[in-house]
Structure formats: C-alpha cells, structure tokens
C-alpha positions in Angstrom: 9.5 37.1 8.2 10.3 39.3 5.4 7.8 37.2 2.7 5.0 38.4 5.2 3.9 34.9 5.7 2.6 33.7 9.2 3.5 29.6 10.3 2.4 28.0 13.2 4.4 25.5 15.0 3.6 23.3 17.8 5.8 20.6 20.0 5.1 17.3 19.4 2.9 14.5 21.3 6.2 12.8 23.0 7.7 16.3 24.1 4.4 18.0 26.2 2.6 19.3 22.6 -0.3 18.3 20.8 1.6 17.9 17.0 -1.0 19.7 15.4 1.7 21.7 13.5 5.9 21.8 12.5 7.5 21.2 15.6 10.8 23.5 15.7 13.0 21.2 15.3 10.8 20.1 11.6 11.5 23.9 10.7 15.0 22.9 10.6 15.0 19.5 9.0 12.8 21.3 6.1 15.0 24.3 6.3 18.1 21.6 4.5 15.6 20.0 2.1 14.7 23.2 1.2 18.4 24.7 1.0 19.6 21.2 -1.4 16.9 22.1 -3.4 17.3 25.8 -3.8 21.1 25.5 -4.7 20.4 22.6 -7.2 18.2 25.1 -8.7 20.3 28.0 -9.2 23.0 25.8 -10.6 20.7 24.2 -12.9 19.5 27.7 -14.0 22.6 29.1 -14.4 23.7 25.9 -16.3 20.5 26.4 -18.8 19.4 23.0 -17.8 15.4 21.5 -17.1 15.1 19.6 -13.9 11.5 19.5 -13.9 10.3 17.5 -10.3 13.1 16.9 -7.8 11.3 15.7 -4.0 13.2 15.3 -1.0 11.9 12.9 1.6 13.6 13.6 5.3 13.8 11.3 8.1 14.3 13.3 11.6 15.7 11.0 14.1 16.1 12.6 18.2 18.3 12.2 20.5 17.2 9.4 23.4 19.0 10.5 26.5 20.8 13.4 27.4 19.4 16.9 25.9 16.7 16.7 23.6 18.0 17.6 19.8 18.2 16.1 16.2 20.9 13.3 16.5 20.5 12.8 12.5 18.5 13.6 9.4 18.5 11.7 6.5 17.4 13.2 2.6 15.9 11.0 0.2 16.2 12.7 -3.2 14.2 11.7 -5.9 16.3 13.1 -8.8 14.7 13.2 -12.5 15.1 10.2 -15.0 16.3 12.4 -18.1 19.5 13.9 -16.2 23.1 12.4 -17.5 25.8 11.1 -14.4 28.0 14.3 -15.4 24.5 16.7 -14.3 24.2 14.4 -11.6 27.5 15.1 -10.0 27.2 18.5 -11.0 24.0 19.2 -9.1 25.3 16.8 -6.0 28.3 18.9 -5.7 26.5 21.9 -5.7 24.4 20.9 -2.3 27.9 21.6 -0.3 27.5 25.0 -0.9 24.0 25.3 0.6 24.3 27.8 3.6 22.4 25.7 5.7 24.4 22.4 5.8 27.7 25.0 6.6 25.5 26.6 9.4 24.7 23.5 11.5 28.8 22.8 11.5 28.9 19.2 11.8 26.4 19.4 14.6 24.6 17.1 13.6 24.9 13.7 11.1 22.9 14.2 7.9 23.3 11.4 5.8 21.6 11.7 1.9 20.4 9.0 -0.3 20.4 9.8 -4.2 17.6 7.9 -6.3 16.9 9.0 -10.2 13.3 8.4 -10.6 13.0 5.3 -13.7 10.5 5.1 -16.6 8.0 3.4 -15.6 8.3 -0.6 -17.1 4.7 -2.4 -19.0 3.1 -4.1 -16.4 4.6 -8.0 -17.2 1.9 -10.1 -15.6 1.2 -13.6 -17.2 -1.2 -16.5 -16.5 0.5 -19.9 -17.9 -2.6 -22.1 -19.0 -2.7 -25.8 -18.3 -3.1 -29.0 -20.5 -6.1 -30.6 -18.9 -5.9 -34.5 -20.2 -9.0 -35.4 -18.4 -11.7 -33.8 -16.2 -15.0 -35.1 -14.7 -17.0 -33.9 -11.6 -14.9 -36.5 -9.5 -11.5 -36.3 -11.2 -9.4 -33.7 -12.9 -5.9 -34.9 -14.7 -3.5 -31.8 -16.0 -0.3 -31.0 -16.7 1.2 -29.0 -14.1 4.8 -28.5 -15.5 6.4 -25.5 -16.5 8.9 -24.9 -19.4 12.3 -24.6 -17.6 11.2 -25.0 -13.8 13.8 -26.5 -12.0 11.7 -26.8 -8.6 8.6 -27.0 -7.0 7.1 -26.3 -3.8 3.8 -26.1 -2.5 2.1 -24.0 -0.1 -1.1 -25.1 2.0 -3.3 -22.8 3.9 -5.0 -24.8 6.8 -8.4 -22.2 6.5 -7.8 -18.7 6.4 -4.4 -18.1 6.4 -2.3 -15.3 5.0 1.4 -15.6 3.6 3.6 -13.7 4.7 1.7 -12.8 7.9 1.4 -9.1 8.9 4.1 -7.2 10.9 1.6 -5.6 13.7 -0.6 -3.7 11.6 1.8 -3.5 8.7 1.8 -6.4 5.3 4.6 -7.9 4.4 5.0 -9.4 1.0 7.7 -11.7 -0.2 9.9 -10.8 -3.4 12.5 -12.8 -5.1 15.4 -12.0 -6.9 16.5 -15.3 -8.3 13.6 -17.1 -9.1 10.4 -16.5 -11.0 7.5 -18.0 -9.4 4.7 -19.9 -11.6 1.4 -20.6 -8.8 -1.2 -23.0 -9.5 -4.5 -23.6 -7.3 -4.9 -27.4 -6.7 -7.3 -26.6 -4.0 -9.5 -24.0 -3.2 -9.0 -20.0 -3.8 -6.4 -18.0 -3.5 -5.9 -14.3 -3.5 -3.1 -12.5 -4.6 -1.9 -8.8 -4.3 1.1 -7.9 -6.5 3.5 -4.6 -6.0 6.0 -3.7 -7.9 7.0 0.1 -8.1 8.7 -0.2 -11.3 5.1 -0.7 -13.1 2.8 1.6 -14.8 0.4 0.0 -12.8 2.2 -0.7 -9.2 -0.9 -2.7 -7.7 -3.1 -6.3 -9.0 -5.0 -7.9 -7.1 -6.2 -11.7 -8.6 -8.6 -13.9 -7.4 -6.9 -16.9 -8.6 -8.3 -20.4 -9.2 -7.4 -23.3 -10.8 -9.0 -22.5 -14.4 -6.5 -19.5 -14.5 -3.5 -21.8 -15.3 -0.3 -20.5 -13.1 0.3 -17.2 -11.9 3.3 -16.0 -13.4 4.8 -13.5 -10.7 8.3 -11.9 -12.4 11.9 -11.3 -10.3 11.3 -8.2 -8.3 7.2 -8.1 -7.7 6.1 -7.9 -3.9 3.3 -10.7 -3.5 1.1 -12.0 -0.4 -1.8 -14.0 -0.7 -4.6 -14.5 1.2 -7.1 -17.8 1.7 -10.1 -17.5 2.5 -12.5 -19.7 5.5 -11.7 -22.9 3.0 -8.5 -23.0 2.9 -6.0 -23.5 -0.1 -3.5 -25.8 -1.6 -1.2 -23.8 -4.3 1.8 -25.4 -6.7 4.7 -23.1 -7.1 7.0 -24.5 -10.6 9.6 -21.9 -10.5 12.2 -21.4 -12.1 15.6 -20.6 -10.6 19.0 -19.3 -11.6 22.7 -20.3 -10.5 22.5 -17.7 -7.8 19.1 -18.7 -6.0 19.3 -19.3 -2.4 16.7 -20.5 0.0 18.0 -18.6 2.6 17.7 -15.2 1.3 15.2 -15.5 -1.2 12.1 -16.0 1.5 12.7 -13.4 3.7 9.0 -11.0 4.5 9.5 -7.1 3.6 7.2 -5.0 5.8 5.6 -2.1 4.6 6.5 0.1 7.4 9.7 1.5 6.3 9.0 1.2 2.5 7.5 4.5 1.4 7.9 3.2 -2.5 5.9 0.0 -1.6 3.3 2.4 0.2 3.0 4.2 -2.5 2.9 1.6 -4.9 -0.3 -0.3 -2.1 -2.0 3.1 -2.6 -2.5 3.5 -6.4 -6.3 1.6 -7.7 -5.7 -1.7 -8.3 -5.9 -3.8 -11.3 -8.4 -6.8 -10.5 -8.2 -10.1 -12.3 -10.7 -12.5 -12.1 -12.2 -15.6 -13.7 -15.5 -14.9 -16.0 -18.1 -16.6 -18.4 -14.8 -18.9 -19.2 -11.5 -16.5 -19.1 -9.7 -14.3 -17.6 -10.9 -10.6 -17.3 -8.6 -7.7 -16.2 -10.8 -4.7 -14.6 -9.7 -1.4 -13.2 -11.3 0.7 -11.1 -11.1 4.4 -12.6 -12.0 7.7 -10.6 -14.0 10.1 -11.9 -14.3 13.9 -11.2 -17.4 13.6 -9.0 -15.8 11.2 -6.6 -17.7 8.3 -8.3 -15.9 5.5 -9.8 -16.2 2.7 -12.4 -15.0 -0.3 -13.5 -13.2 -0.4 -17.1 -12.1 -4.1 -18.4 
C-alpha cells in the first residue's frame, strides 16, 4: 500500500481459517465505515464545524447458500450530542458521496442506523422508607403503601431463583415503560442489578432487605434480581399510567444483541447495601496500579 503499512488477514473459523485476523470480506465492511467517516469529515471541515467523536459500529451478515459473500452490512453511527438536525442532514447527505458505497453498486444491502450520543442523565435511584407501626422478634406491622400506586404484585423465589432467567449464557433484565416499580422484601434477600445507559453511572447493584424501604426502579432501567439458597418474597406497589399493558410491559431483553446494555453491564458498579442502621452507596474506583478501592 502506498501508506507503507503491512496488515494481516486471515479466513475465519466457519470458512477453513483460524480468525486470528480481518478476514477479507471485514477489509471491506471497515473499508464503508471508514469511507462515511472520511466524507463526514471533509464536509465538516470544509463547513468550519467540530465533530469531535463519531464511532461506527458494523454488523456483517453472509450469505447461507449459494456463493459465499456479504448479503448485508449494517452501520451504527454514534453521531455527537452538540450537532443541530440541519448538521445532521448535512453530514447524512454527505455519506452518498463516499466512493465506496458507489463502488459496491447496489451489490450488496447496507442498511444505517443514525443515533446522536445524549448527555448523560443523574443517576435517579430512590429507596422509599416504610412506617413501621409495630415490630418485635415475632411480629413486624408496617405500612407498605406507596403514594399513587395503582397495583401491586408480588414476586416469590422458591430458593435461588433468578428473574428474568438467563438466555443461554446471556442475562436478560426486564424494563418498563409505563410503570414505575416500588420493591419491598417481605421475606428474605434480594439482589438487584440496575442498567440504564442513559446514566452517569449505567450499573447498581443493591443488596436489598426489608430495612431499605422500597426500591424505587424509574421508567426505562434494566433490572434482574437474584435470591439467594433462602429464597425471597418481594412487594412490587407500582405505579402505572393510562397506557400500561401487561402484555408488553414484562417481556425479558437479552443482552446478546444489546451492545449499549453491554456496555452499560461493563462499567464498575455502584453497590448499595444496608450498614450500622442505613443505607450506604459504595463504588469501586480503579487506580493506576491495577489496585482498587472502595469510596462511599
């Protein structure tokens, strides 16, 4: 190549190679991320604008039968959050002139998906604490209710038990659009772990019990949970809006074809637990010499 640069490539493990590098057809996937990118640059430049970070995420899918080749490539493209819808358009148009997309000729499908990366929300976690009227090693009496719930349910884990279940060796969590869930321990321990991408701080984990009060878990946060040998009973007062519907609002999201929820699984976690008599928030914070500690 001109740029002097030497690059390896290799087939892959399904097509007699041992995927150790680019396969061929890869070259070509990254050679139309690489062209979108270029041409959105040189408009941008020429424009006088900043794009700062732009990633492109491609999906190569092959052909099944008949001769091997790329039946379709889809771009991801992770534009940045300052941009105004008239740069947008301006940059999107620009990406029919890249040479590469008019070399393949229709050849194959390549379908794009625009995103504009968000600012980041406040984590909004809450623990709603409970009235106790009356406890005693034999008996407690609370107040379960919730300001506004308009229904209940109640999830038991016979021993260990984990809601949703995994999808082979991917989690699945449950998120809801049309109701905001309040969980209370009447039994036992529960664990949580909490995603939500549109967070400073994507990923909690709480080791809730009963003392916590209700885990407040807003519209639009992944959850699972998790009980332990024991088992668990936990009360859900949630509160729904007009357009709630049982049928759509329990349905598991896997992992596996969720790169933002990936992501979001990967970052340290934010623990919660239950302490000397409250609740303490701890994160785990790297450190350059691979060590890490625990700040509250």
């Amino acid at each position: 190549m001109h740029s002097g640069q030497t690059l390896r490539t290799d087939a892959p493990v399904d097509h007699a190679g041992k995927g150790e590098n680019f396969a061929p057809t890869d070259l070509l996937a990254t050679a139309v991320g690489t062209c979108f990118l270029t041409v959105m640059g040189i408009t941008a430049k020429e424009k006088g604008w900043k794009l700062d970070e732009i990633t492109v995420a491609i999906d190569k899918k092959m052909t099944t039968y008949g001769p091997r080749k790329i039946e379709s490539l889809l771009l991801q493209i992770e534009m940045p959050s300052h941009l105004e819808p008239d740069q947008l358009k301006v940059l999107q148009k620009a990406t029919k002139d890249c040479p590469v997309l008019r070399s393949l000729d229709d050849s194959i499908r390549i379908n794009v998906l625009w995103n504009q990366t968000k600012s980041k929300k406040k984590t909004s976690l809450n623990f709603v604490p409970m009235n106790v009227f009356r406890e005693t090693p034999q008996v407690s009496f609370f107040d379960a209710g919730i300001k506004g719930s308009n229904g209940s349910d109640v999830v038991i884990h016979h021993r260990s038990a984990t809601s949703p279940p995994n999808d082979d060796e991917y989690e699945q969590y449950y998120v809801h659009h049309h109701q905001v869930d309040h969980n209370l321990v009447l039994e036992g321990k529960r664990t949580f772990t909490l995603l939500n991408p549109e967070w400073e701080e994507p990923h909690h984990v709480i080791y809730l019990n009963q003392k916590m009060g209700a885990l407040q878990i807003p519209i639009g946060t992944y959850h699972r949970s998790v009980s332990g040998s024991e088992g668990s009973i936990v009360l859900n007062q949630a509160v729904r809006d007009s357009d709630f519907d049982p049928n759509k609002e329990f349905k598991p999201v896997s992992l596996k074809h969720r790169s933002d929820l990936q992501n979001a699984k990967a970052a340290e976690p934010v623990f919660w637990i239950w302490e000397d008599g409250k609740i303490r928030r701890l994160k785990v914070d790297a450190i350059s010499n691979g060590k890490k500690k625990i700040t509250a």
